[in-house]
N, C-alpha and C positions, 0 to 999 in steps of 0.2 A: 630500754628499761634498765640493762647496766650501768648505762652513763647518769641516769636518772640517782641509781642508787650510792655512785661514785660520787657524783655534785653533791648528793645528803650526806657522804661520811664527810669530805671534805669541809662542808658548813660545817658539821658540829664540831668537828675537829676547832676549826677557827672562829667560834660564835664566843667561847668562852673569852680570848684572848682581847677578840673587839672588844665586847662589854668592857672586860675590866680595864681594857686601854683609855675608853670612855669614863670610866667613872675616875681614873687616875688625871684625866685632863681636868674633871670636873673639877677635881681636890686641886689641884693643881692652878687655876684660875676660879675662882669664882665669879657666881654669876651673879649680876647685881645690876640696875638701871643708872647709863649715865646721869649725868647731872649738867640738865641745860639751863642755856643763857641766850634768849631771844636779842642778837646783836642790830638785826630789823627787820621789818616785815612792813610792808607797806604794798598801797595801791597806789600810788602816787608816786611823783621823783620831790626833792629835795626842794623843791621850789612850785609845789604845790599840783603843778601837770598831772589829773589822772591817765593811768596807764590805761592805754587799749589792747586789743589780742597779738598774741604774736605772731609772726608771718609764718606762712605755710611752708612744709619741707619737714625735713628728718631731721628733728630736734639733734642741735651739737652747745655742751656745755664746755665754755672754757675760764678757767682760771687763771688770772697774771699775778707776778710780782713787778712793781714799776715803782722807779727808782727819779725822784727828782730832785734835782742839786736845789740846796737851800737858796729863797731869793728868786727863783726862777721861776718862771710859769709856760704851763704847755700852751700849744697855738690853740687857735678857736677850732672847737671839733664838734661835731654831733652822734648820739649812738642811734640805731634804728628799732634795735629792742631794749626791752628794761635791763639793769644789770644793778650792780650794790658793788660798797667798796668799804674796804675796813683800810684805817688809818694804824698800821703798824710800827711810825716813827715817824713825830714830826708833826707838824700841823697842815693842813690841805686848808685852802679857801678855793670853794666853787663861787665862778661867777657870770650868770648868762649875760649874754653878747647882749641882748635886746633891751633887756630892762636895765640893765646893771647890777640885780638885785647880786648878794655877795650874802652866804654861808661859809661858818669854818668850822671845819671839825678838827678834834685833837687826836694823839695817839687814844688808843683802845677805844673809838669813834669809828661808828659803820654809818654806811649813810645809803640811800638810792640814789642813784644818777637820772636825772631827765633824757628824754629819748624825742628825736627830732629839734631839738632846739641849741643851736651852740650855745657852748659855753667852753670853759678851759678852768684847769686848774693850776693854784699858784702856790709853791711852798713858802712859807710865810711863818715856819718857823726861823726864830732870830738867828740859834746857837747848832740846826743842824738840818740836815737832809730830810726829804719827805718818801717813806717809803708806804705803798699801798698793796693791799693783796683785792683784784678787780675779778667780780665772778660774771662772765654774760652768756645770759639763756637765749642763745640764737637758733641758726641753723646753719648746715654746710655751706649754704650759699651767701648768709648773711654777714660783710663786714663786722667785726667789732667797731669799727670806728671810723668815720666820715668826714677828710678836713672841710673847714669853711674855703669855699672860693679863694684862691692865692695863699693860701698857709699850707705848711708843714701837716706829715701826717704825725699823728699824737703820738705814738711809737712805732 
């Protein structure tokens, strides 16, 4: 019962100090809703492939920054889940292996990637590097990325 009444002085003691530590944060930051910009959302990859479900396991979300010399292009790859890619500097042209078909996105350009089907991307801007930030919804065990038969891994 003492200890009971020692825990109750020492809250009150310190209830005041929270609150107003709290409402000084409040003052201090306001609270207000961001302000979004839908960069993509899709069920599909970039060359029309609806997406299927993703593979079983304990979901692992990862994030890249990838850096490619202007001019150049990465080897034929495939991914096995969806992912999306925003064009940070520079222009990207995707182009699958099978058809040939060829998309290009610019800087402040997000796009979705196809899943199971190579393809490679090639920086194709004239005057400078192509930089992307690549987000994939995988799992532990899942590859980000899969060369085609005798190529290079994409990074």
């Amino acid at each position: 019962m003492r200890k009971s009444l020692n825990s109750l002085l020492v809250l009150s003691l310190f209830a005041p100090w929270v609150v107003n530590a709290a409402q000084n944060d409040s003052q201090k930051y306001p609270v207000e809703s961001g302000e979004k910009q839908v960069l993509v959302q899709s069920d599909h990859s970039w060359n029309g492939t609806i997406y299927k479900s993703y593979p079983q396991g304990t979901p692992q979300l990862t994030v890249i920054k990838l850096h490619i010399e202007k001019g150049h292009a990465l080897p034929w790859h495939k991914h096995v889940t969806p992912n999306a890619g925003y064009v940070v500097q520079g222009q990207l042209t995707l182009e699958d292996q099978k058809t040939g078909e060829k998309k290009v996105y610019k800087q402040g350009e997000a796009f979705a990637e196809s899943v199971n089907q190579y393809h490679r991307g090639i920086a194709t801007d004239p005057k400078q590097d192509t930089v992307l930030v690549l987000t994939y919804a995988g799992t532990l065990a899942t590859p980000l990325s899969v060369p085609a038969p005798g190529e290079k891994n994409e990074y």
